[in-house]
N, C-alpha and C positions, 0 to 999 in steps of 0.2 A: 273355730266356733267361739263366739264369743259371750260370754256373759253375763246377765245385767241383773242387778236387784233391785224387787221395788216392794219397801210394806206397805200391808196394810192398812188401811184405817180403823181406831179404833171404834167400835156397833158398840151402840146406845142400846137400851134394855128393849125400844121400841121398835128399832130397826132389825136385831136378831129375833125379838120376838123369846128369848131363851133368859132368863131371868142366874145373873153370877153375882157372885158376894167376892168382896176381897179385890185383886188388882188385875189388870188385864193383862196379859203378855202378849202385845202385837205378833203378828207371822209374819214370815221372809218368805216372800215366791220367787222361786229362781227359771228365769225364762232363756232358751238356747235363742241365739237367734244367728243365721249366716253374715257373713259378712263379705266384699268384694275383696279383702286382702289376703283371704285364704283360700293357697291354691286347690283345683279341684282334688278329689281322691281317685288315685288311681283303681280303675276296675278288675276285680280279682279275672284271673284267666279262666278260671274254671266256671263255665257257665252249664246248664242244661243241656245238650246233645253236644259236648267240648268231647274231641280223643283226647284220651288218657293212654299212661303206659304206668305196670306195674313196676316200684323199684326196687319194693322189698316185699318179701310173700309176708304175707300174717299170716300164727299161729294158729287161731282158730278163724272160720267165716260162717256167716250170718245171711241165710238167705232173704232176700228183699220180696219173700212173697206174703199173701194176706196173713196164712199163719207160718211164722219163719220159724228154720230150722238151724240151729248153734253146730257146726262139727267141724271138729279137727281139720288141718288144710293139711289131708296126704298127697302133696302134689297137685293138689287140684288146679289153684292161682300159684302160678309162677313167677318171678321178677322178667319183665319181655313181654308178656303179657298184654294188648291193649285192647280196648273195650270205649266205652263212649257211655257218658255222666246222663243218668234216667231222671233223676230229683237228686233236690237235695236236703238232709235230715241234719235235726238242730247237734250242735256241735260239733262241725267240722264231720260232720256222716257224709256220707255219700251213696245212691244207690246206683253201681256202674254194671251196665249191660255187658259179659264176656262172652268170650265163642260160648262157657259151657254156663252159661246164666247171667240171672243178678243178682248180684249182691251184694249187702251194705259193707264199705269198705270206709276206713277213719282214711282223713287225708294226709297222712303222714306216708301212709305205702304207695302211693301212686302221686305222679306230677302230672300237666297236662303236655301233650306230646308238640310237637312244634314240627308241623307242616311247611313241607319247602314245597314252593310254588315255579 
């Protein structure tokens, strides 16, 4: 991504309509724009109805329903574990569908699983 600066010009008393004393400090707008030299980004794997497997159980889980419930993981999610990605929540959250529910899981316990054809 590349990019490019361009100031302002500086607004006359008439044209801002806004009356300053003293010296004007121009702005710098900073604009992204693509460009054909940069290759595309790879797409993360883990989509919306993507299998998952568990790698590593977390300590506590966090149910994915309207009012969630925090408790301890006594065995409940296991590392083996696979389930399949419901949504997904800002910071690497995840809401994954298991045999015994859903639940938000960080992406750091579970990878997505890799289907042989």
């Amino acid at each position: 991504m590349a990019l490019s600066f361009a100031s302002l010009t500086r607004l006359s008393k008439k044209q801002s309509g806004v009356c300053y004393s003293g010296s004007f400090t121009p702005r710098v707008t900073v604009r992204c724009c693509e460009t054909a030299k940069e290759p595309p980004r790879p797409k993360s794997k883990l989509q919306v109805g993507s299998p998952i497997i568990i790698v590593e159980a977390p300590k506590v889980i966090k149910t994915a329903a309207s009012v969630p419930c925090l408790r301890a993981n006594s065995g409940l999610v296991k590392p083996g574990d696979v389930g399949r990605i419901v949504s997904r929540k800002p910071k690497d959250l995840w809401a994954v569908r298991l045999s015994i529910g859903t639940y938000l899981l960080d992406g750091k316990y579970f990878k997505a699983l890799e289907l042989e054809e």
